[in-house]
MARSE-467197 format. One record per residue: x, y negated, z negated of N, C-alpha, C in turn; chain; residue number from 1; residue in one letter. Coordinates in pm, whole numbers. Atoms other than C-alpha are relative to their C-alpha. Example, Ala and Ser with C-alpha at 12.3 -4.5 7.8 and 13.67 -1.06 7.14 Angstrom:
2
pt n.xx = 89 | n.yy = 119 | n.zz = 0 | ca.xx = 1230 | ca.yy = 450 | ca.zz = -780 | c.xx = 90 | c.yy = -120 | c.zz = 0 | c = A | k = 1 | r = A
pt n.xx = -82 | n.yy = 119 | n.zz = 6 | ca.xx = 1367 | ca.yy = 106 | ca.zz = -714 | c.xx = -77 | c.yy = -109 | c.zz = -73 | c = A | k = 2 | r = S
This chain:
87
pt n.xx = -124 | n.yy = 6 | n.zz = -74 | ca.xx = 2963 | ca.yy = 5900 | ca.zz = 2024 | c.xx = 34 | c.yy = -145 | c.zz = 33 | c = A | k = 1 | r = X
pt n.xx = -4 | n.yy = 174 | n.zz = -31 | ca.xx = 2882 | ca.yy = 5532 | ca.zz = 2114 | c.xx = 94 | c.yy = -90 | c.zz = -103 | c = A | k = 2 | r = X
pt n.xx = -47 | n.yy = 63 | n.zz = 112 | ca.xx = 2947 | ca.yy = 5440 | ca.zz = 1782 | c.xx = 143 | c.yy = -3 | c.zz = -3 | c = A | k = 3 | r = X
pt n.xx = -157 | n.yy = -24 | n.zz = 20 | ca.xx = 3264 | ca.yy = 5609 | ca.zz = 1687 | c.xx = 86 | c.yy = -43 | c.zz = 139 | c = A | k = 4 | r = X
pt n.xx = -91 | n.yy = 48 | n.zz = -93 | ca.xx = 3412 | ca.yy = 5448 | ca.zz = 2032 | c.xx = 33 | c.yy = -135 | c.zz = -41 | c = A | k = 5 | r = X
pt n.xx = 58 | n.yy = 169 | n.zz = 52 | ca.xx = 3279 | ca.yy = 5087 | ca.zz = 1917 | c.xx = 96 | c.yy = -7 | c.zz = -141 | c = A | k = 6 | r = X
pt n.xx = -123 | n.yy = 57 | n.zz = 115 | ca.xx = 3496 | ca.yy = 5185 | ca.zz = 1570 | c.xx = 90 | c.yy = 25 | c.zz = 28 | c = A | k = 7 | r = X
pt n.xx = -139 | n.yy = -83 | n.zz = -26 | ca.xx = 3787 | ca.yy = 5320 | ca.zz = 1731 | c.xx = 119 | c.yy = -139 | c.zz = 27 | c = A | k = 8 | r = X
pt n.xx = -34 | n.yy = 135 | n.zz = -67 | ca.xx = 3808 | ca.yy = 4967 | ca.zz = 1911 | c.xx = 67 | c.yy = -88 | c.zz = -94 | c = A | k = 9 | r = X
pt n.xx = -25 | n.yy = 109 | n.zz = 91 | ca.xx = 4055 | ca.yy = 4703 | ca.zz = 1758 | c.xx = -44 | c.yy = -104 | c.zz = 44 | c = A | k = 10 | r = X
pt n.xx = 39 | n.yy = 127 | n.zz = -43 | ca.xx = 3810 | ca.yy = 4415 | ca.zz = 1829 | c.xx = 39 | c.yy = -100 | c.zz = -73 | c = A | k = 11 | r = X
pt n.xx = -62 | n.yy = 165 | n.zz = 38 | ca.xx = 3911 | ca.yy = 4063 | ca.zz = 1787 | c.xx = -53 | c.yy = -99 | c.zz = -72 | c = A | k = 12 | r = X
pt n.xx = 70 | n.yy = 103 | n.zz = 154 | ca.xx = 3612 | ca.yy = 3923 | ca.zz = 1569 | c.xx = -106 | c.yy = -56 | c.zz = 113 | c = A | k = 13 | r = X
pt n.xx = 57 | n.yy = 90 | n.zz = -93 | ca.xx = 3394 | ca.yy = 3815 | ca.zz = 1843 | c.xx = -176 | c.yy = 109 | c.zz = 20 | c = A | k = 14 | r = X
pt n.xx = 84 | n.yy = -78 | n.zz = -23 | ca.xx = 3113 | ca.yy = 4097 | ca.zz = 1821 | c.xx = -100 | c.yy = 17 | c.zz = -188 | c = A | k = 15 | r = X
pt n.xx = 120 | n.yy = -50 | n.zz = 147 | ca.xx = 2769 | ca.yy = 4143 | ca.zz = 1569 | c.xx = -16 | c.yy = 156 | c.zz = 29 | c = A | k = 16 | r = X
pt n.xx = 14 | n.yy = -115 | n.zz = 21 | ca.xx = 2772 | ca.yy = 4499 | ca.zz = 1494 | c.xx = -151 | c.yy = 3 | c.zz = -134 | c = A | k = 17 | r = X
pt n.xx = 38 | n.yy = -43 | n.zz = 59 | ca.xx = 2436 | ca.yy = 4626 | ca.zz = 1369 | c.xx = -43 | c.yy = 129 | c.zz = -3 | c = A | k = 18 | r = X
pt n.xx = -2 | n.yy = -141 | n.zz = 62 | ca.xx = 2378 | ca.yy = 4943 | ca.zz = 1235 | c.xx = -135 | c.yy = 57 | c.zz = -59 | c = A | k = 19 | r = X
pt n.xx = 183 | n.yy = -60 | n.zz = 31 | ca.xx = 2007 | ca.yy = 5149 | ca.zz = 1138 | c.xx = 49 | c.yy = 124 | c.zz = -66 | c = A | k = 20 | r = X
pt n.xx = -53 | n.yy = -126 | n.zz = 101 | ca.xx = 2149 | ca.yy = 5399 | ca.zz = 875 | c.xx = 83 | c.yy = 69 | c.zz = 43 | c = A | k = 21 | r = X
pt n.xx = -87 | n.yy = -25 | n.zz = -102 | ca.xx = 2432 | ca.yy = 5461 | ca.zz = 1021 | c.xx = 53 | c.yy = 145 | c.zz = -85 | c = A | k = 22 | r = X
pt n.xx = -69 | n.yy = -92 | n.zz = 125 | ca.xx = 2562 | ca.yy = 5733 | ca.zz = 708 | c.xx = -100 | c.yy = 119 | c.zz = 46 | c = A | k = 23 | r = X
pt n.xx = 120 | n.yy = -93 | n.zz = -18 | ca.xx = 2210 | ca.yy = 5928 | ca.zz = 825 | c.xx = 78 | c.yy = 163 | c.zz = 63 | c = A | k = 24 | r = X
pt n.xx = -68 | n.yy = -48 | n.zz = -76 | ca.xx = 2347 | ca.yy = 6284 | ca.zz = 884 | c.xx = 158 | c.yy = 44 | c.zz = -40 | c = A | k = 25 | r = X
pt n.xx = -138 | n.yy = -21 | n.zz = 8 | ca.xx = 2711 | ca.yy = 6232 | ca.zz = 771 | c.xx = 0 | c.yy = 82 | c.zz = -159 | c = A | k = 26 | r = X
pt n.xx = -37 | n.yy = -98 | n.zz = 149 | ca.xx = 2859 | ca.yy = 6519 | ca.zz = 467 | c.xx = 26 | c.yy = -177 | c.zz = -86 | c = A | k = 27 | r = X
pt n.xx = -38 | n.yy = 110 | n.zz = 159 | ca.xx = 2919 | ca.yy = 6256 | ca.zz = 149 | c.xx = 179 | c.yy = -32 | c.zz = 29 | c = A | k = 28 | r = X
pt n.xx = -123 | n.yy = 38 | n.zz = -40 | ca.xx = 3285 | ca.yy = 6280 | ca.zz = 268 | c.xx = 24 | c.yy = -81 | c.zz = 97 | c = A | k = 29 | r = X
pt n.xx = 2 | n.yy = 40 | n.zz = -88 | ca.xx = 3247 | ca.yy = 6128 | ca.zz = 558 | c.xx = -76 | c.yy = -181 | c.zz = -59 | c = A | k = 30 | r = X
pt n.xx = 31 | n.yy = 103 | n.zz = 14 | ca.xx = 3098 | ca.yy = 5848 | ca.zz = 412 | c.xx = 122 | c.yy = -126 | c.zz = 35 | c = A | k = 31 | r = X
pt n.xx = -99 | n.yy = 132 | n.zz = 38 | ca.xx = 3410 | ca.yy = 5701 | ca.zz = 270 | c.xx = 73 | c.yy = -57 | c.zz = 132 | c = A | k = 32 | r = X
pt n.xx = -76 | n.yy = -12 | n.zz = -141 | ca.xx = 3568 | ca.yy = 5750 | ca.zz = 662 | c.xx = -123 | c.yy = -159 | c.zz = 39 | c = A | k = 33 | r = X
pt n.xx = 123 | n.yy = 84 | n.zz = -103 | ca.xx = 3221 | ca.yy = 5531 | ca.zz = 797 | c.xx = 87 | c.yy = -172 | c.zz = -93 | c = A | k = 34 | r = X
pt n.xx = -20 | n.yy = 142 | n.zz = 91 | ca.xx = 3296 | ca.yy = 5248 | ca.zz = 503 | c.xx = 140 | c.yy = -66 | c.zz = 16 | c = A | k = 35 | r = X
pt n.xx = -69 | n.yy = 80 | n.zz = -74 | ca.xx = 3642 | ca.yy = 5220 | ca.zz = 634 | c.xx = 12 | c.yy = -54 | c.zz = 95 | c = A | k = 36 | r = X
pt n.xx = -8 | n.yy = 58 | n.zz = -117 | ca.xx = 3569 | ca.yy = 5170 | ca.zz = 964 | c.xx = -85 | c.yy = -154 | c.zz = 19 | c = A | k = 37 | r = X
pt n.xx = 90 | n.yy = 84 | n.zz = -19 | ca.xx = 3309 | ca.yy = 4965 | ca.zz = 876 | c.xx = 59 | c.yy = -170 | c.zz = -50 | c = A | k = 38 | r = X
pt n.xx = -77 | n.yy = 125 | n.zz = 100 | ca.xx = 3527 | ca.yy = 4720 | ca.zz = 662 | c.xx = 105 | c.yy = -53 | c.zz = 92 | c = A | k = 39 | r = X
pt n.xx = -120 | n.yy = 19 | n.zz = -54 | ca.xx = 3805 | ca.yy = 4757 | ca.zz = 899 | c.xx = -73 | c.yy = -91 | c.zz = 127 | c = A | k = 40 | r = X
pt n.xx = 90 | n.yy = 59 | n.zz = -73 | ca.xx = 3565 | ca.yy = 4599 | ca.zz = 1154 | c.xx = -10 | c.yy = -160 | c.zz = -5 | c = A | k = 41 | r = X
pt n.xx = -22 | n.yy = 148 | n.zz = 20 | ca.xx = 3501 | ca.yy = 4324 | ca.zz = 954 | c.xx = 117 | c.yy = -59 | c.zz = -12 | c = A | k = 42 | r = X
pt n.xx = -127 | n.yy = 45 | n.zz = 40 | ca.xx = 3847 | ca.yy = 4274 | ca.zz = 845 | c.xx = 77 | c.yy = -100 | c.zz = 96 | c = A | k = 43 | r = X
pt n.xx = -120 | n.yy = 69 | n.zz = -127 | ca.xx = 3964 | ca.yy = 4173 | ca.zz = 1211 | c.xx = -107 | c.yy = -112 | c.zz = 56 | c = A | k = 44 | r = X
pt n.xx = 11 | n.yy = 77 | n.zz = 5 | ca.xx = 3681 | ca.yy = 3919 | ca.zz = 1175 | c.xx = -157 | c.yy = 23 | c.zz = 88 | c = A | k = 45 | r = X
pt n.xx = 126 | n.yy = -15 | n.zz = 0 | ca.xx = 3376 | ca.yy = 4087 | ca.zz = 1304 | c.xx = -160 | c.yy = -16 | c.zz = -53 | c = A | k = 46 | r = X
pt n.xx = 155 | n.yy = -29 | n.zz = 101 | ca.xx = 2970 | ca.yy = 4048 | ca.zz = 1166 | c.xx = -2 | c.yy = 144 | c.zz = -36 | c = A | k = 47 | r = X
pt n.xx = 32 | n.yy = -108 | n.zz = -28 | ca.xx = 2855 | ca.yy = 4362 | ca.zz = 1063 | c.xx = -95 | c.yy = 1 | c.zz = -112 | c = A | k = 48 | r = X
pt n.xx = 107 | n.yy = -12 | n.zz = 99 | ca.xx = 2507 | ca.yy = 4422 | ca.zz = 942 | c.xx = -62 | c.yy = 145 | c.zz = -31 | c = A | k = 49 | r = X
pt n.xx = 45 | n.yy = -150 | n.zz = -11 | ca.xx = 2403 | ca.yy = 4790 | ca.zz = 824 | c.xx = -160 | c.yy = -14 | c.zz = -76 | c = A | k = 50 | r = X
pt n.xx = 142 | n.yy = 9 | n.zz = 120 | ca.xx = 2025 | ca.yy = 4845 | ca.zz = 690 | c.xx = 24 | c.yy = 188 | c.zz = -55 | c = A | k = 51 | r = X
pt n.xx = -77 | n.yy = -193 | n.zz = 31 | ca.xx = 2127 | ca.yy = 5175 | ca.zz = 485 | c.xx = -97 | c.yy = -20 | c.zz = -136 | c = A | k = 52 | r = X
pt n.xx = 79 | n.yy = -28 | n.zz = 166 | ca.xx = 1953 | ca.yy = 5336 | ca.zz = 159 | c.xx = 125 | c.yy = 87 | c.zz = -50 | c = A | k = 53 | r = X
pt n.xx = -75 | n.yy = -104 | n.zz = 71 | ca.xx = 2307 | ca.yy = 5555 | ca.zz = 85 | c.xx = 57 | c.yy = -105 | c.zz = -131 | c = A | k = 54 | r = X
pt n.xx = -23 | n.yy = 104 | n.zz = 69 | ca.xx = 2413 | ca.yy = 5387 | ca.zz = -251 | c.xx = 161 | c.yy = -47 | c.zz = -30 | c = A | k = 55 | r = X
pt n.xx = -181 | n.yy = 95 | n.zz = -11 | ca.xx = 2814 | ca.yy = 5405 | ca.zz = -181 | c.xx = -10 | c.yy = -88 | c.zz = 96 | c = A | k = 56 | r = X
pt n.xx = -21 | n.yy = 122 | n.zz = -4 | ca.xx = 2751 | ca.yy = 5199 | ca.zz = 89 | c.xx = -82 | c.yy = -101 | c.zz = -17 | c = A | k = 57 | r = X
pt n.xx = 120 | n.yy = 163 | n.zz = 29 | ca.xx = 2537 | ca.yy = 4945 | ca.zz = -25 | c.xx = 141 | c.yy = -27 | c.zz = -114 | c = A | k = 58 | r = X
pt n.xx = -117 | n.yy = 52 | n.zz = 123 | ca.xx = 2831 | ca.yy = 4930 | ca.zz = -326 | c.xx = 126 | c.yy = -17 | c.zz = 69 | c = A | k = 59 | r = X
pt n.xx = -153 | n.yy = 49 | n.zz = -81 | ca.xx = 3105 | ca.yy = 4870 | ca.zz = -65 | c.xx = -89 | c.yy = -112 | c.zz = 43 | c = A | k = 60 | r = X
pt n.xx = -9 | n.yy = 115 | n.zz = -50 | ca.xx = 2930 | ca.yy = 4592 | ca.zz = 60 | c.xx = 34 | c.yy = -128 | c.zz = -64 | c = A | k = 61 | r = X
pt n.xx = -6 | n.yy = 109 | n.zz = 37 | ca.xx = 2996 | ca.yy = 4248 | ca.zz = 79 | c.xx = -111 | c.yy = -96 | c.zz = -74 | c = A | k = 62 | r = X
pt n.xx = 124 | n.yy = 50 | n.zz = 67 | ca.xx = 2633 | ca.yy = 4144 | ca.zz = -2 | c.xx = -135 | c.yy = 71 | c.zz = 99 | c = A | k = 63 | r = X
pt n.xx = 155 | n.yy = -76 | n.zz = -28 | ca.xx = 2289 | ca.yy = 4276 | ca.zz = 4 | c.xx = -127 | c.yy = -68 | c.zz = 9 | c = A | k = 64 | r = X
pt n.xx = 135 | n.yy = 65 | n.zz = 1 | ca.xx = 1939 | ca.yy = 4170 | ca.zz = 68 | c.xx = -117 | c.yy = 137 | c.zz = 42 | c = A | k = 65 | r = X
pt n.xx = 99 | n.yy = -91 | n.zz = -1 | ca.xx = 1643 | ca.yy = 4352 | ca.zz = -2 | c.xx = -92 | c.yy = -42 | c.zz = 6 | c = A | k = 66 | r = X
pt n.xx = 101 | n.yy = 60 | n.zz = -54 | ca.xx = 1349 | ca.yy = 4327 | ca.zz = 199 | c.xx = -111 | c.yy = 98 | c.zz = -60 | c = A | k = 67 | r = X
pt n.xx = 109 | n.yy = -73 | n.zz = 36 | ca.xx = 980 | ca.yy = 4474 | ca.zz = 93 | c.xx = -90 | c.yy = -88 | c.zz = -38 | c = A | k = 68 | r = X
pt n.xx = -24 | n.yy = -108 | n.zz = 114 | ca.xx = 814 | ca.yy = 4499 | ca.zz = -163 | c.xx = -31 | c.yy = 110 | c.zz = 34 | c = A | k = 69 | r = X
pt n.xx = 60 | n.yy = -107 | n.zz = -62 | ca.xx = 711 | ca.yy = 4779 | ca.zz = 38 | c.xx = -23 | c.yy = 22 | c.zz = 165 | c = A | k = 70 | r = X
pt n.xx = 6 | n.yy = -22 | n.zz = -157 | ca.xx = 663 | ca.yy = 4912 | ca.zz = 440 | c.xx = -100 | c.yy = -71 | c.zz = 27 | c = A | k = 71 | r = X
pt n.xx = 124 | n.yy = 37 | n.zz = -40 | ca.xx = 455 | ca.yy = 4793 | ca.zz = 676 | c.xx = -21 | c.yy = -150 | c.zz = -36 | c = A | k = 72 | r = X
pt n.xx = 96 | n.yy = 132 | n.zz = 24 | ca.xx = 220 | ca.yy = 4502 | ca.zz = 632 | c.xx = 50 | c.yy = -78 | c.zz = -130 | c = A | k = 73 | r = X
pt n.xx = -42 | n.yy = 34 | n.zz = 135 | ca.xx = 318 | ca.yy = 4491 | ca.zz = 243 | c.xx = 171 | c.yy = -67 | c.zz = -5 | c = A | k = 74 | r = X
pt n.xx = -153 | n.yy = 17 | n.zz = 10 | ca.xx = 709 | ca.yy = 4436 | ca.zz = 357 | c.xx = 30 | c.yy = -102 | c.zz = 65 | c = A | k = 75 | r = X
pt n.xx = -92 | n.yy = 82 | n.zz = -79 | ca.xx = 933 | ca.yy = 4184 | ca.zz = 538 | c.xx = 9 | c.yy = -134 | c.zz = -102 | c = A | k = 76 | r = X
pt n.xx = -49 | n.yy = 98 | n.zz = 62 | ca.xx = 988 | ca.yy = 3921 | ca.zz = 241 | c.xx = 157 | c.yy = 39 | c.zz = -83 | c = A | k = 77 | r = X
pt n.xx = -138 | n.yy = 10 | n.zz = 73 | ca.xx = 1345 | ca.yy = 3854 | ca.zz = 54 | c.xx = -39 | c.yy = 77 | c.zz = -121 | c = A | k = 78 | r = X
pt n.xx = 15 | n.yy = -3 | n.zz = 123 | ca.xx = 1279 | ca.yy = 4003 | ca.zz = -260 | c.xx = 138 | c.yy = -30 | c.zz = -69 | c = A | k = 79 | r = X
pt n.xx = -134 | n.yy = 95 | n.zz = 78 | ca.xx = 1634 | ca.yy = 3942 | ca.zz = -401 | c.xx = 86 | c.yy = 39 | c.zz = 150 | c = A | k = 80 | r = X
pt n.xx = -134 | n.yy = 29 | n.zz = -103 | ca.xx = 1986 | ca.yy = 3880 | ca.zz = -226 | c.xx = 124 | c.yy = -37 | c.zz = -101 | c = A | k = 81 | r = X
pt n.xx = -111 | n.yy = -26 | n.zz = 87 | ca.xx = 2326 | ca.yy = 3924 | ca.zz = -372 | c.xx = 111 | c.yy = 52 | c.zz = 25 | c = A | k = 82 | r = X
pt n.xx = -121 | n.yy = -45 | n.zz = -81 | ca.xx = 2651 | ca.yy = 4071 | ca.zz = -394 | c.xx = -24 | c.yy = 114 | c.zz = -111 | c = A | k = 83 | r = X
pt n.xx = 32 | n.yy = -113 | n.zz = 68 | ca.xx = 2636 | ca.yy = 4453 | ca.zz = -541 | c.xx = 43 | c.yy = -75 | c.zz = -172 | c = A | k = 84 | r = X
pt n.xx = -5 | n.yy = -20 | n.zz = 120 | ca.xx = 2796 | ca.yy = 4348 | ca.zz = -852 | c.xx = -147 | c.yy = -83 | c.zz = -118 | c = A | k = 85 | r = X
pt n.xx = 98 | n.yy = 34 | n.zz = 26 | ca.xx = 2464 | ca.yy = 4134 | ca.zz = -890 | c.xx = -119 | c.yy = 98 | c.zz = -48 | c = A | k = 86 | r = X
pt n.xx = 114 | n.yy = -122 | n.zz = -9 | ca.xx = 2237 | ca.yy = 4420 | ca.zz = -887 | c.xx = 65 | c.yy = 90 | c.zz = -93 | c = A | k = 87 | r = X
């Protein structure tokens, strides 16, 4: 409910929005609704960082970075960084 108030908001560009799978939950339709809000967000000049595994939005984003090579102990390096059409 937090959320969808936080996208409802026409903020002014002055806020980091991050996000922990934010799609988790939502029908496949609903996606495309999240990816506008999420764009529309940035648009008015906001950050906005999502850590997501859904693969429409990782392909709406602006750019990606993938951390691992694996959980845990084995994880937290860059392995690549890019913009989807890179990948």
């Amino acid at each position: 409910v937090k959320l969808a108030r936080e996208l409802a908001k026409r903020d002014t560009g002055r806020t980091l929005y991050i996000l922990d799978e934010p799609s988790i939950g939502l029908h496949q339709r609903d996606n495309v609704k999240l990816i506008e809000a999420l764009k529309n967000l940035r648009d008015v000049g906001n950050s906005v960082m999502v850590v997501e595994h859904d693969k429409d939005i990782m392909l709406a984003s602006d750019h990606l970075i993938d951390i691992g090579p694996a959980a845990g102990y084995h994880g937290g390096r860059i392995v690549s960084a890019g913009t989807p059409a890179d990948y």
